[in-house]
C-alpha positions as CSV (number, residue, x, y, z in Angstrom):
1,X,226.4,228.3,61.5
2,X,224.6,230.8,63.7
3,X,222.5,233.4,62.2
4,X,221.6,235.0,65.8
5,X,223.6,237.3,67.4
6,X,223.8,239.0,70.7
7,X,225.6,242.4,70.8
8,X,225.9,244.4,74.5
9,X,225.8,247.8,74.6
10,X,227.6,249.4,77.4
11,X,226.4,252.9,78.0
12,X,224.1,254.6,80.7
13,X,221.6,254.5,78.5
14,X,218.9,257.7,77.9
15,X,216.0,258.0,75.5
16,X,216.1,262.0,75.3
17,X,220.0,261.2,73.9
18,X,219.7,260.9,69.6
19,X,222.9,259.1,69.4
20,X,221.4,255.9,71.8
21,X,218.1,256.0,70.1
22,X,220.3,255.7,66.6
23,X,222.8,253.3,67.7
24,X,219.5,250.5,68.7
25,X,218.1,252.3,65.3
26,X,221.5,251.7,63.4
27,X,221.9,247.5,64.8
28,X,218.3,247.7,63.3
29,X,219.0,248.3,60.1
30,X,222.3,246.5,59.5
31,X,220.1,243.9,60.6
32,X,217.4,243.7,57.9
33,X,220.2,244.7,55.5
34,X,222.0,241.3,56.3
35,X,219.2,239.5,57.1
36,X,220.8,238.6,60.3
37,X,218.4,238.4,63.6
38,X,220.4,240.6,66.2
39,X,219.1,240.9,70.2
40,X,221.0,243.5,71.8
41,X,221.1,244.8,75.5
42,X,221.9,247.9,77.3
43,X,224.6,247.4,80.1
44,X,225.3,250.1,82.7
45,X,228.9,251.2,83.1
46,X,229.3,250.4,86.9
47,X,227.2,247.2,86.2
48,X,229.8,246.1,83.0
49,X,232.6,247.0,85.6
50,X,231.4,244.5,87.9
51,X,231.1,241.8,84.8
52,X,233.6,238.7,84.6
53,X,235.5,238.3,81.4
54,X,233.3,235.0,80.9
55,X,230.0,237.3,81.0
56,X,231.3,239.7,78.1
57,X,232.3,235.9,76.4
58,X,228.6,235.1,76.5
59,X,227.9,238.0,74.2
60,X,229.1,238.4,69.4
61,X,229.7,241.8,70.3
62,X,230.7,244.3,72.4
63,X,229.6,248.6,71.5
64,X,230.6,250.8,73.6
65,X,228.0,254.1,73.1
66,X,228.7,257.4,73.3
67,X,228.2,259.4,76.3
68,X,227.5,261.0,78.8
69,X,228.9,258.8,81.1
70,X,228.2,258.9,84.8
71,X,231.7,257.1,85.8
72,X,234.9,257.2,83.6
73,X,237.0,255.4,85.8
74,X,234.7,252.6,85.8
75,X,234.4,253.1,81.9
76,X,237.9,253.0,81.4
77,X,238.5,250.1,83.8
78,X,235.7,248.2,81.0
79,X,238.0,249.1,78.5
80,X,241.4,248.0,80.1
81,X,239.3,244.3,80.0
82,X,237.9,244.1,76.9
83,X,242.0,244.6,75.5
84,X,242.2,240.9,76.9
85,X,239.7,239.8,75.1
86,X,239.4,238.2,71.3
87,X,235.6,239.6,71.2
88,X,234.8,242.3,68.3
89,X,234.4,245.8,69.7
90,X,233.1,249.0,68.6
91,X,234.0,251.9,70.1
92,X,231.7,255.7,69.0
93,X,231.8,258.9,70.3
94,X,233.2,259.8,73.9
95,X,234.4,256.7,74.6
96,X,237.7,257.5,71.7
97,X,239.4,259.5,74.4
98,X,239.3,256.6,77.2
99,X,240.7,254.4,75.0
100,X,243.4,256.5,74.6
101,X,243.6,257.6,78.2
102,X,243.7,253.7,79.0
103,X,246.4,252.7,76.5
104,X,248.1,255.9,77.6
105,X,248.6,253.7,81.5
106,X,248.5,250.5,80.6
107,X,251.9,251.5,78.1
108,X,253.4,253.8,80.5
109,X,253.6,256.4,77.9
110,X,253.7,259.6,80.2
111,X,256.1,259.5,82.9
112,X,256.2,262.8,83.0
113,X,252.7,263.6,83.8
114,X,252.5,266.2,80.3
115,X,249.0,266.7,79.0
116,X,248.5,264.2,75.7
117,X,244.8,265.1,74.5
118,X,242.9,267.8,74.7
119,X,239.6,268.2,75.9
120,X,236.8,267.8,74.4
121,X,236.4,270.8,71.5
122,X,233.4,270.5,70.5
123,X,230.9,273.0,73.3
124,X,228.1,272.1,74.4
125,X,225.4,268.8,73.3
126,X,225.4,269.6,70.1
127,X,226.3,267.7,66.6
128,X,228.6,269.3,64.0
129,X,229.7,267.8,61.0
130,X,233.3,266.2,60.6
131,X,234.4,265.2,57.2
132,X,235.9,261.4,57.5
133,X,239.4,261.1,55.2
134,X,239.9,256.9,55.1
135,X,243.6,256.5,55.4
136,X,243.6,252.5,55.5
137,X,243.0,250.8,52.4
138,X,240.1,248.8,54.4
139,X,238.5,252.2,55.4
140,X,238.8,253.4,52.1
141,X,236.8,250.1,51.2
142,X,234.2,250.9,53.9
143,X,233.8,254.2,52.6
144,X,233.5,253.8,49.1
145,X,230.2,254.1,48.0
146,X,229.3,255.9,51.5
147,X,229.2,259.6,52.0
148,X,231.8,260.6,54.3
149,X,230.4,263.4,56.2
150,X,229.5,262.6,59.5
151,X,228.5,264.0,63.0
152,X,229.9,264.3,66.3
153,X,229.4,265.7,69.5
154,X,233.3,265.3,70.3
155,X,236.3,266.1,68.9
156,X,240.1,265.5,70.1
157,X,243.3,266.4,69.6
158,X,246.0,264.0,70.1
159,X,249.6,265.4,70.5
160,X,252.1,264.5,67.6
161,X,254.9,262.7,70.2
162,X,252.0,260.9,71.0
163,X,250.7,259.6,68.2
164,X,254.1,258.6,67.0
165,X,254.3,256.3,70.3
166,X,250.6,254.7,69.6
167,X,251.1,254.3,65.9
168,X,254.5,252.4,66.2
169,X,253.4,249.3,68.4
170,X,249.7,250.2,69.6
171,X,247.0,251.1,66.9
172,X,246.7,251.4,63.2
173,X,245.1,254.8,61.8
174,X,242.1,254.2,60.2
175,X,241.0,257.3,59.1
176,X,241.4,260.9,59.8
177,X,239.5,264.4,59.8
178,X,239.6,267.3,57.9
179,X,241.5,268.7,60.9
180,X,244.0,266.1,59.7
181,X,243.6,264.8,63.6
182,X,243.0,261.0,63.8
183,X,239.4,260.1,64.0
184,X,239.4,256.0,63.6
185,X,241.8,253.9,65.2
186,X,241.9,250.3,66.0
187,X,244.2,247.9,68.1
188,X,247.0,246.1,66.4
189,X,247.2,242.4,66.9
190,X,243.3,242.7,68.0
191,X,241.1,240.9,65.9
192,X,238.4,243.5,65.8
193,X,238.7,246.5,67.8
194,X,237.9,249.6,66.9
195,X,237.2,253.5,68.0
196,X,235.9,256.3,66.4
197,X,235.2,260.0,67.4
198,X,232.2,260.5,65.8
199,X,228.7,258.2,65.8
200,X,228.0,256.6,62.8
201,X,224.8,255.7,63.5
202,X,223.2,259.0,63.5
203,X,224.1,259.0,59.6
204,X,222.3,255.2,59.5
205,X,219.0,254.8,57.9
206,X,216.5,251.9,56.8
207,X,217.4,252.1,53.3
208,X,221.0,252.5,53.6
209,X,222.4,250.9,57.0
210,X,226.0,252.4,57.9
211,X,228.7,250.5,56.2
212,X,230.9,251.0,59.7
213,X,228.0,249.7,61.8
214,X,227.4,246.4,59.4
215,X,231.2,246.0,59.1
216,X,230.7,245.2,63.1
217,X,228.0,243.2,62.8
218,X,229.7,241.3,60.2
219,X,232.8,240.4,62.6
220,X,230.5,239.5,65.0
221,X,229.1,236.9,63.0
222,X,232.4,235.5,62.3
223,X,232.8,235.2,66.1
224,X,229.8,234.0,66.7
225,X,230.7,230.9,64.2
226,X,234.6,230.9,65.1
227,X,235.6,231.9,62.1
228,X,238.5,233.9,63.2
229,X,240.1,234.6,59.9
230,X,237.1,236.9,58.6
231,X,236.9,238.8,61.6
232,X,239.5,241.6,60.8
233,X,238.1,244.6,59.0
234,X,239.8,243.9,55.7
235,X,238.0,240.3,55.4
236,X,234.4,241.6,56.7
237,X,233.9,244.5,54.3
């Protein structure tokens, strides 16, 4: 069995921005924490648009980082072809309301052109904090011994006849905010695939790595060694 793994990062990648310096920080310490050797690499969006699905298949791992992003059609056309794909995939940050946008078209779920999500209402670069409600019972697991206040630098708002479309067929609610707006979702009938609003890896740290982050890495691991039944978030915690 593998104990190597190789995650992508697809982002445009800049050192002034705290949330990419945490999330290399954050693979860093789920690393050490289980003892697992991880190489990851940064992947421009247009360069991951260009990629086949048989380069993404060479990677454990796909995280999409947060933003800014120079191109979100190109991010969003990354999106639409990591949904055909089995690979593990984490999702942080600005990259929520893409998916969304994407499952939005690919479902056909606005015919009549309405706005479904709002924009982003959080001004400005900075962080706030959002408080993290686990609504799954494999969040809840995540979160248990984990301090659920987190930051963000964008915050959504998805309209009720639309989250009553996405949470009949589409995506499961992981956990919601203290705005009781969904924060976590994740793909049904996807092994691994998961988005959340905020970044997790800014709360990270060498002594405790985030539980989220690790939770990743884990079902990457099971990937790695094709061992599809302990990929799913319930069987990784």
């Amino acid at each position: 069995m593998s104990n190597s793994l190789k995650i992508a990062i697809i982002g445009d990648y800049n050192f002034t921005y705290n949330s990419h310096q945490a999330t290399n920080l954050s693979i860093d310490h789920s690393s050490r924490f289980l003892e697992i050797e991880i190489s990851y690499y940064w992947i421009k969006i247009n360069e991951a648009a260009q990629m086949k699905a048989q380069t993404f298949e060479q990677y454990d791992g796909i995280w999409i980082a947060p933003g800014p992003f120079r191109n979100i059609f190109f991010l969003n056309g990354v999106i639409d072809a990591l949904l055909h794909l089995k690979l593990p995939v984490l999702l942080t940050g600005e990259a929520y309301k893409s998916l969304v946008e994407v499952i939005i078209n690919k479902n056909q779920l606005n015919s009549n052109g309405e706005k479904l999500i709002s924009d982003n209402l959080i001004e400005g670069q900075q962080f706030e904090r959002l408080m993290i409600i686990p609504h799954s019972k494999e969040f809840i697991r995540i979160y248990d011994n984990h301090n659920t206040l987190e930051l963000t630098s964008s915050r959504y708002s998805l309209y009720p006849q639309l989250i009553e479309q996405l949470e009949n067929e589409i995506i499961d609610i992981e956990a919601y905010n203290q705005f009781e707006e969904p924060e976590v979702i994740s793909i049904k009938n996807h092994p691994f695939f998961l988005a959340c609003g905020y970044c997790p890896q800014i709360s990270s740290t060498r002594d405790i790595a985030h539980p989220l982050i690790y939770t990743f890495i884990k079902a990457c691991r099971a990937f790695s060694n094709n061992i599809i039944d302990e990929i799913n978030i319930e069987e990784v915690d």
